[in-house]
C-alpha positions as CSV (number, residue, x, y, z in Angstrom):
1,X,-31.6,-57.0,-16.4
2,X,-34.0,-55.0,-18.0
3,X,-35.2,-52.9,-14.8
4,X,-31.4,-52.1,-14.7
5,X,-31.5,-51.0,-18.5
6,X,-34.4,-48.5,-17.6
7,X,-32.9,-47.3,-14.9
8,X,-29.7,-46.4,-16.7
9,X,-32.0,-44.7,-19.7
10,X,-33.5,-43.0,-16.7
11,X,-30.7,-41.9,-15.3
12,X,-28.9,-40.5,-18.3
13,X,-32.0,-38.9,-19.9
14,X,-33.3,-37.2,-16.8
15,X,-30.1,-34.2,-17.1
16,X,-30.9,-33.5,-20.7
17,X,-34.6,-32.6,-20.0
18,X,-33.6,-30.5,-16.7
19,X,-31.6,-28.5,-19.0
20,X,-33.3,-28.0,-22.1
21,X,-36.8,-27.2,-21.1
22,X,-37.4,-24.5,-22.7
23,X,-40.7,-22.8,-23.7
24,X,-43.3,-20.1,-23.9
25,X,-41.5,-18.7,-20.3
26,X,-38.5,-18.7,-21.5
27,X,-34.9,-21.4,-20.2
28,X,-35.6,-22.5,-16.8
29,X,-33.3,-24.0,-15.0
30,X,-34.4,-25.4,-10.9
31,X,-30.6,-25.5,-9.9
32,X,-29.2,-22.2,-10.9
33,X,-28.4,-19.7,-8.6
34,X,-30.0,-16.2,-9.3
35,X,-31.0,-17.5,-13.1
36,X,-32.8,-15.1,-15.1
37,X,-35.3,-17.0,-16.7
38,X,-35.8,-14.7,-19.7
39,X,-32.5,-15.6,-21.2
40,X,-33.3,-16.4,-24.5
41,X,-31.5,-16.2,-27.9
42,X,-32.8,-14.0,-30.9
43,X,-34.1,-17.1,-32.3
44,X,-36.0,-17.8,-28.8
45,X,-33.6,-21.0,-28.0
46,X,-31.8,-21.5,-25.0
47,X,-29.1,-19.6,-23.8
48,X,-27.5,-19.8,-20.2
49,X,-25.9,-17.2,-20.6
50,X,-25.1,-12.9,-19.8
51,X,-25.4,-10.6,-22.4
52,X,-24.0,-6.9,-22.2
53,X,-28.1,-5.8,-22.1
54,X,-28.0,-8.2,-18.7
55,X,-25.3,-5.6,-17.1
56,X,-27.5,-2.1,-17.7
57,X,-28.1,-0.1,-14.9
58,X,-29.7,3.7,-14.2
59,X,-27.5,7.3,-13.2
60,X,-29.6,9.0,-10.4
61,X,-28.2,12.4,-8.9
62,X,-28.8,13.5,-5.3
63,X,-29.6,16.7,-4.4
64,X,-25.4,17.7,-4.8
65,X,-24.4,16.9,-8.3
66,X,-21.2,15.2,-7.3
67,X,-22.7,12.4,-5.4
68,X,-24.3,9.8,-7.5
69,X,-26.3,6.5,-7.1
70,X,-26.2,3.9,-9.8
71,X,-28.7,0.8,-9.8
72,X,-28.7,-2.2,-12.2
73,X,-31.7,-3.0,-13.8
74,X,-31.3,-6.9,-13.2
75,X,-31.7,-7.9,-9.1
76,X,-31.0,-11.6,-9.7
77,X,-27.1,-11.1,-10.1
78,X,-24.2,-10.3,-8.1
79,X,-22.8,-6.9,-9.5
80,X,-19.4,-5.1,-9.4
81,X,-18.8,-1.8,-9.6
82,X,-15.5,0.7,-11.1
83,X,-17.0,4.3,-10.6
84,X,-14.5,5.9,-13.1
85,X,-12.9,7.5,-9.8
86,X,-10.8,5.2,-8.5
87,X,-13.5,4.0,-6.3
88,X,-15.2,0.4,-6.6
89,X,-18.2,-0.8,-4.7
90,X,-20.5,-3.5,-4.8
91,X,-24.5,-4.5,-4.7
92,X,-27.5,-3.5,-6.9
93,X,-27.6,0.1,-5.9
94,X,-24.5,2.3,-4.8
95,X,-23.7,5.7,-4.5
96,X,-20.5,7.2,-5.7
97,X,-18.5,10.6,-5.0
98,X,-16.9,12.5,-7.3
99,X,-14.7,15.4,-5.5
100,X,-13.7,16.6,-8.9
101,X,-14.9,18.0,-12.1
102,X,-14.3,15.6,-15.4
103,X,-15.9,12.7,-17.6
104,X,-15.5,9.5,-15.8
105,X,-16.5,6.3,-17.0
106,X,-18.9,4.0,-14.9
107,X,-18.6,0.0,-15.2
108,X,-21.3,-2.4,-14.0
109,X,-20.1,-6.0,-14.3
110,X,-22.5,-9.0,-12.9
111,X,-22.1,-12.4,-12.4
112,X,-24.5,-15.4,-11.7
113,X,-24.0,-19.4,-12.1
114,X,-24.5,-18.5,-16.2
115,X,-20.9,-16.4,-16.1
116,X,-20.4,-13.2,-16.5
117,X,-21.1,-9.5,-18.4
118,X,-20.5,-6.0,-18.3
119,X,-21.1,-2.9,-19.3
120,X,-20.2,1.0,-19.0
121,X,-21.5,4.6,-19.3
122,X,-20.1,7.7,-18.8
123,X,-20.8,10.8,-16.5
124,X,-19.6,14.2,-16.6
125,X,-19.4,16.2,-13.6
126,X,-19.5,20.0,-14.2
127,X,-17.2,21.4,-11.1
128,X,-15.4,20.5,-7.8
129,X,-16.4,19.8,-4.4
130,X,-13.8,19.5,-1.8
131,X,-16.2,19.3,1.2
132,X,-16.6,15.5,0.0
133,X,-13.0,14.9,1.7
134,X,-13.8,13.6,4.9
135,X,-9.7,12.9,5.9
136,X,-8.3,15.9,5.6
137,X,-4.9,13.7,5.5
138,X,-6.2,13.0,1.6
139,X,-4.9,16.5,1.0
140,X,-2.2,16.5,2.6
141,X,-0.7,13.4,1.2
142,X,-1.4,14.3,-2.2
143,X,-0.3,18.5,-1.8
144,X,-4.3,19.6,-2.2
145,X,-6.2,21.1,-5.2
146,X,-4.1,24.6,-5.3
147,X,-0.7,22.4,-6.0
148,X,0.2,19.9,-9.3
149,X,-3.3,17.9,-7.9
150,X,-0.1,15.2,-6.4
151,X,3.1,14.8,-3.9
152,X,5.8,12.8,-4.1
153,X,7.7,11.7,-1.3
154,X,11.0,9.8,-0.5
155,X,12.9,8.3,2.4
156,X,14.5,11.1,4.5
157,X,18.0,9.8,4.6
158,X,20.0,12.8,5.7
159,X,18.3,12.3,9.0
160,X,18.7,9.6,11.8
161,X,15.9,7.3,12.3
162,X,14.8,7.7,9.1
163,X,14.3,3.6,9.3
164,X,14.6,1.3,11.7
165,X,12.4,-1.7,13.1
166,X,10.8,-2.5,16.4
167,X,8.6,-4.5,18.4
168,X,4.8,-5.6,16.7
169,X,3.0,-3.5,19.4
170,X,5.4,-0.8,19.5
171,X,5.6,2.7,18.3
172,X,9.0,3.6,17.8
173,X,12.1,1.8,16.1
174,X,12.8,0.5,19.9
175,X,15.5,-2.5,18.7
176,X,17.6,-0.8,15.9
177,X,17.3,2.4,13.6
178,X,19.6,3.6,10.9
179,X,21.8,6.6,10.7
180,X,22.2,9.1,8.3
181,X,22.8,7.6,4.7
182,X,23.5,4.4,6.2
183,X,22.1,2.5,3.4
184,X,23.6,4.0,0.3
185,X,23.2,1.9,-3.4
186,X,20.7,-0.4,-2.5
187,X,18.1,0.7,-3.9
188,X,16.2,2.6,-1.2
189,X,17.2,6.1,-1.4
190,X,16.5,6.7,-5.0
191,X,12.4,5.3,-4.8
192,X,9.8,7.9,-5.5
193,X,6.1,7.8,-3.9
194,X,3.8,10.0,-5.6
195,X,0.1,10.1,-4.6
196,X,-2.5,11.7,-6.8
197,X,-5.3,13.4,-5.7
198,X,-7.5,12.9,-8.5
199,X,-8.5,9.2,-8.9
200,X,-6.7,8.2,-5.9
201,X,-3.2,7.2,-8.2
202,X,-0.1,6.0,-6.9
203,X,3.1,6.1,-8.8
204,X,5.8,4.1,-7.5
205,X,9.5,5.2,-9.7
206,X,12.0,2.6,-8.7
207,X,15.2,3.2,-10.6
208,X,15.5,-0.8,-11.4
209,X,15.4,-1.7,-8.4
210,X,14.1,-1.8,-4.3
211,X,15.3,-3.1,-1.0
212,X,14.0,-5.7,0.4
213,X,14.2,-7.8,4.0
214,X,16.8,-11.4,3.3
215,X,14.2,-13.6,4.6
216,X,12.1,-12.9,1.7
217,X,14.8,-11.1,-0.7
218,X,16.0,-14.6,-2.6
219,X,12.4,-14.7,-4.0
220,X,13.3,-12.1,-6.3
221,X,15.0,-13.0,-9.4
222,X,17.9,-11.7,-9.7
223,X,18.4,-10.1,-6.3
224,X,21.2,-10.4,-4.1
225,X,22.5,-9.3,-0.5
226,X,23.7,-5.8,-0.2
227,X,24.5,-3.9,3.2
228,X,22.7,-7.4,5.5
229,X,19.2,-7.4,3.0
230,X,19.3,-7.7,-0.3
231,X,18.8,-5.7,-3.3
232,X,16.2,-7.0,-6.0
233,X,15.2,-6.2,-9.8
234,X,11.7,-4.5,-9.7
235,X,9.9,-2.8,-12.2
236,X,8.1,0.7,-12.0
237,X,4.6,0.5,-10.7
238,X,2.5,3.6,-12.5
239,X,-0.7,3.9,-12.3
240,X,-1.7,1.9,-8.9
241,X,-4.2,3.4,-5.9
242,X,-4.2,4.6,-2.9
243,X,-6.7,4.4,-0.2
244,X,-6.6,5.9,2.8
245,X,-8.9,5.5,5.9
246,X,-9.9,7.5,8.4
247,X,-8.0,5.4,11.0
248,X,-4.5,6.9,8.8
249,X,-4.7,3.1,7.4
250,X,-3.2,3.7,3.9
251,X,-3.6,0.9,1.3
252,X,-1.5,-0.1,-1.8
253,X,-2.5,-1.7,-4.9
254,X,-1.2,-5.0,-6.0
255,X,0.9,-5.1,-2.5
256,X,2.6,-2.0,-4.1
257,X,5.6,-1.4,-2.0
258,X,6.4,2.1,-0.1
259,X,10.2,1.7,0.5
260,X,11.7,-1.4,2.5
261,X,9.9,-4.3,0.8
262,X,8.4,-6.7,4.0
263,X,5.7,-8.0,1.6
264,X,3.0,-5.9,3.1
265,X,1.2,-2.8,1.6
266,X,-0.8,-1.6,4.3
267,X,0.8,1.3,6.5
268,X,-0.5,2.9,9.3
269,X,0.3,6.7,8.9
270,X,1.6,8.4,12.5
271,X,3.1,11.7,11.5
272,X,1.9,13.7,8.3
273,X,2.0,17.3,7.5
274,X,3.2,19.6,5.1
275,X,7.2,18.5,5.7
276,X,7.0,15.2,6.9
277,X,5.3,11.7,7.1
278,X,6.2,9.2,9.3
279,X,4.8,5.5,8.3
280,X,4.3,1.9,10.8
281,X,4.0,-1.0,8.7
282,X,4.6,-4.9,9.4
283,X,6.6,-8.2,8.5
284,X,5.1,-10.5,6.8
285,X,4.9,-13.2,9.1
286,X,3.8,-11.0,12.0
287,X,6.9,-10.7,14.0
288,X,8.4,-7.2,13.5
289,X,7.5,-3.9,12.7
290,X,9.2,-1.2,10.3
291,X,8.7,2.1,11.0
292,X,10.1,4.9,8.0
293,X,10.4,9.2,7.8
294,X,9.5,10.5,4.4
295,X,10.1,14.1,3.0
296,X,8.6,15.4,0.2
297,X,10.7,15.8,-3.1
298,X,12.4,19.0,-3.4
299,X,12.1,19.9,0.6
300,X,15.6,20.5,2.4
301,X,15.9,18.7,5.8
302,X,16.9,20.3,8.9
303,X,17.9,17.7,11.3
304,X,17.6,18.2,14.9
């Protein structure tokens, strides 16, 4: 009996000493993953814990002015990066572009087993640089520097095959595709898409309400079948982002919808220029695909 009293003394005291030895070097702690051990409090206790002086981190320029590399000052955490931009990115050191001139606010937030901290700094960058777009689909999409600096777009309905659907591996609304105006009132025709050049922004203008596929549309509250799908409730989505690859892969986010809701918000870009965009995009269980013809506002349709 009174080896298995020791051992339970053992046992119980043995935590409390792993994680309060603390001493000249500072709170150590054996089973903590990427612990700094200089964590201290002002009054040189303990603390597990990140402060906002964990989180700093250095603004380096590169030989153009509007590429930059930020580095935090701590290696033993996993950091997080919002470049102000519109951009993100991730690790110790990254480098950011910044196509156009302005103040933009840089965010490093880290995180280790101890939780979590942040903290920010801002840049200014004195002009633009256009030759940082790679895709030249990024101007297109969004009108270019010499226009408003966005573009909005809608669903061409005055135009057959404006919508339709097809096989997963096909290219072309093969099974069915929609005439002229041939979804009226549901909440389609009357969505705006607006892409911002500047910080990557998409504004999504709904009117009250979208259109979206009836295996999925009773998930809405409030919605209910109109013209075979059904018409739901949705709010405005303002301020989102766009990416854009150079694969014509364009990203939502927040599975922001671009027309005919299928619960996806990646779309594959096939046709875009000056007058028109033609968009593939799935189902979201895999089985169909969606394809949609886009104008942009104020551009009068001539249909073949």
């Amino acid at each position: 009996m009174k080896y298995k009293t020791y051992l339970k003394i053992l046992l119980f005291t043995f935590p409390l000493l792993l994680f309060t030895n603390c001493g000249k070097e500072g709170c150590t702690d054996p089973i903590a993953h990427n612990f700094d051990p200089s964590a201290t409090k002002n009054d040189g206790k303990c603390f597990y814990g990140l402060t906002e002086s964990s989180a700093s981190f250095t603004i380096s320029p590169t030989s153009n002015p509007n590429v930059v590399v930020f580095k935090a000052e701590n290696p033993n955490v996993e950091c997080s990066w919002d470049f102000g931009n519109g951009t993100v990115g991730s690790g110790t050191t990254d480098t950011a572009e910044y196509p156009f001139a302005g103040d933009f606010t840089v965010t490093l937030s880290i995180f280790n087993s101890q939780g979590d901290a942040s903290s920010s700094q801002s840049i200014s960058i004195d002009s633009n640089d256009i030759s940082l777009f790679d895709n030249p689909l990024h101007l297109i999409l969004t009108g270019g520097i010499s226009g408003p600096g966005y573009r909005t777009w809608h669903i061409d309905s005055a135009c057959d095959y404006h919508f339709g659907v097809g096989p997963p591996e096909g290219f072309s609304p093969d099974w069915w595709h929609a005439p002229a105006n041939e979804k009226p009132g549901v909440g389609l025709y009357d969505d705006r898409f607006t892409f911002h050049l500047v910080g990557f922004q998409y504004d999504l203008l709904t009117n009250g309400d979208i259109y979206v596929h009836n295996t999925i549309g009773s998930t809405f509250p409030g919605a209910y079948e109109n013209l075979y799908d059904w018409t739901a409730p949705f709010n405005d989505m303002p301020n989102e982002t766009w990416d854009l690859t150079t694969d014509s892969i364009l990203t939502l986010s927040n599975a922001a919808p671009m027309g005919f809701y299928t619960g996806v918000s990646e779309f594959q870009i096939t046709q875009l220029n000056d007058t028109s965009m033609i968009v593939k995009y799935g189902h979201h269980d895999g089985t169909l695909a969606w394809f949609a013809r886009y104008v942009p506002e104020g551009f009068v349709t001539i249909c073949p």
